[in-house]
N, C-alpha and C positions, 0 to 999 in steps of 0.2 A: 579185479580182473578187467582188463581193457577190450573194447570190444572182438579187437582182432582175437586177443587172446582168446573170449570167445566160444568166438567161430570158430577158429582153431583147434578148440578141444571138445566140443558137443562131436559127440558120434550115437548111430542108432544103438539103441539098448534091445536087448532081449529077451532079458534075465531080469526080475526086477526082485526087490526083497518084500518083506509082510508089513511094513514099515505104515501107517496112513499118512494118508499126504494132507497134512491139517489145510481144513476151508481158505482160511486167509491166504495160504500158499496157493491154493488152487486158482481162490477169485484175481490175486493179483495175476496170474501168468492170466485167465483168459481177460484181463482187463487189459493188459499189454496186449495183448494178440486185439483185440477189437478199437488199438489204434494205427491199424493196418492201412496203408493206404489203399485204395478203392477206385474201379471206373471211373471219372465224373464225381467220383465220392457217393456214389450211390450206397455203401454201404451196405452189399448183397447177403454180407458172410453171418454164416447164425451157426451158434456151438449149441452140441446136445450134450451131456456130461454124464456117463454113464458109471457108476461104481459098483453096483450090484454085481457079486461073483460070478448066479447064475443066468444072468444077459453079458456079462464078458465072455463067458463060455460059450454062450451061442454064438457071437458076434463074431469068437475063433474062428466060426466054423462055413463062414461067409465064403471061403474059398480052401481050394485044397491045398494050397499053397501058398506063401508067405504069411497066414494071417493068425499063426496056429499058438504066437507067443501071448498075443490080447491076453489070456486066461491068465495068463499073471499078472497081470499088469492090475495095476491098484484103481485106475480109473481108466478111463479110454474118453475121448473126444473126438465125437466125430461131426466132421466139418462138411457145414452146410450153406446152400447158395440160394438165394433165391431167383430163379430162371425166369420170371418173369420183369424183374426189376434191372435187367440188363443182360445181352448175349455173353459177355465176361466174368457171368459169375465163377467158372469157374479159374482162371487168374488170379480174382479178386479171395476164392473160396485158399488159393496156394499161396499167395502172398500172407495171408493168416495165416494159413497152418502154418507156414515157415517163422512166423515172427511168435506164435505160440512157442515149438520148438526151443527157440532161441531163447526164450522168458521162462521157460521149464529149465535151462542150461544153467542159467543166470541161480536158478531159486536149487539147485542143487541136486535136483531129476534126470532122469533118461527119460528118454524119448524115444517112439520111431512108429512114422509113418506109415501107412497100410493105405495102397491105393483102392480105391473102390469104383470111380464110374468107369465105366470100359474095360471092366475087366469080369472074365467070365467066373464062376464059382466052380466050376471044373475047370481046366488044363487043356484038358486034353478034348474038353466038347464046347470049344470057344461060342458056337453061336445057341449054347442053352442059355441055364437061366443064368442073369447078371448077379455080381454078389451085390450091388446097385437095388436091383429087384428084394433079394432077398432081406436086405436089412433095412428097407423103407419098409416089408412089411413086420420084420421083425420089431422096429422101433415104431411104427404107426407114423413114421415121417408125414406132416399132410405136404397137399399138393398148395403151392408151386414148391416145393423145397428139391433141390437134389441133392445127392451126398455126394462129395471128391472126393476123400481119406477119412482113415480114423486114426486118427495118433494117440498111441497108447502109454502110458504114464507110470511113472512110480522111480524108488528112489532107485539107483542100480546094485544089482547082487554084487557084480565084480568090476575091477576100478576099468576105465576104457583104455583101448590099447591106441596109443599114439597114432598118428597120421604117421606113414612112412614120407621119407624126404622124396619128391621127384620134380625134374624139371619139365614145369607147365608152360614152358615161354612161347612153347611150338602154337600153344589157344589162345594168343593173346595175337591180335595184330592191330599196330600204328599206320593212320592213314595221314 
């Protein structure tokens, strides 16, 4: 598969199957993802690699909203920056998670994304507590680390439904 192709065909997963996702598969995508490029190359981004059933279940439960599939998911990674080691860790934290992604695509996984800093764990009571808050302390995150995402893994239940065709030329401008 060429890289467009890809790109092309990773989409978010939601559903994943009971399948485990053998170590070597695992260490090669976060060893692709950790040649990410970086600030200056400071190198900010640190993965935490979670497979236990009953912390994906809790992890679901980080917000009320979007984060409710983790519990299936076979493992979950969730991406981490270090805040002291540069004001862009967290660019540096999405440039990984993105190339993660893309190495989970490659190795025959779904994937998808679950934002976590700046986002409240209620909806509907934005300045409670952060799901940021809640899974530093669910995971014993130390300090300086912050968390962006957690992208959640596993092989997919159901094939992905194609990219519909549309013309993107209006986001594109030549100067």
């Amino acid at each position: 598969m060429t890289f467009s192709e890809l790109v092309r065909h990773r989409r978010s997963c939601r559903k994943f199957t009971d399948a485990p996702i053998p170590p070597e598969t695992l260490r090669t995508i976060l060893d692709d993802a950790l040649t990410a490029p970086s600030s200056k190359n400071v190198r900010s981004t640190r993965f935490m690699v979670v497979g236990d059933p009953e912390t994906l279940e809790r992890i679901s439960e980080m917000r009320d909203f979007g984060s409710s599939f983790v519990r299936g998911a076979k493992q979950a990674v969730v991406v981490l920056g270090d805040t002291q080691a540069t004001d862009l860790w967290r660019e540096n934290c999405a440039i990984s998670a993105t190339l993660l992604q893309l190495s989970a695509e490659a190795q025959g996984l779904g994937s998808c994304w679950v934002h976590v800093h700046g986002r409240p764990r209620l909806h509907d009571v934005p300045e409670g507590e952060q799901a940021e808050e809640y899974l530093a302390r669910l995971l014993e995150v130390p300090e300086p680390l912050g968390i962006l995402c957690v992208v959640a893994l596993g092989y997919p239940a159901e094939p992905p439904r194609p990219h519909r065709e549309r013309d993107d030329s209006d986001k594109i401008v030549y100067k």
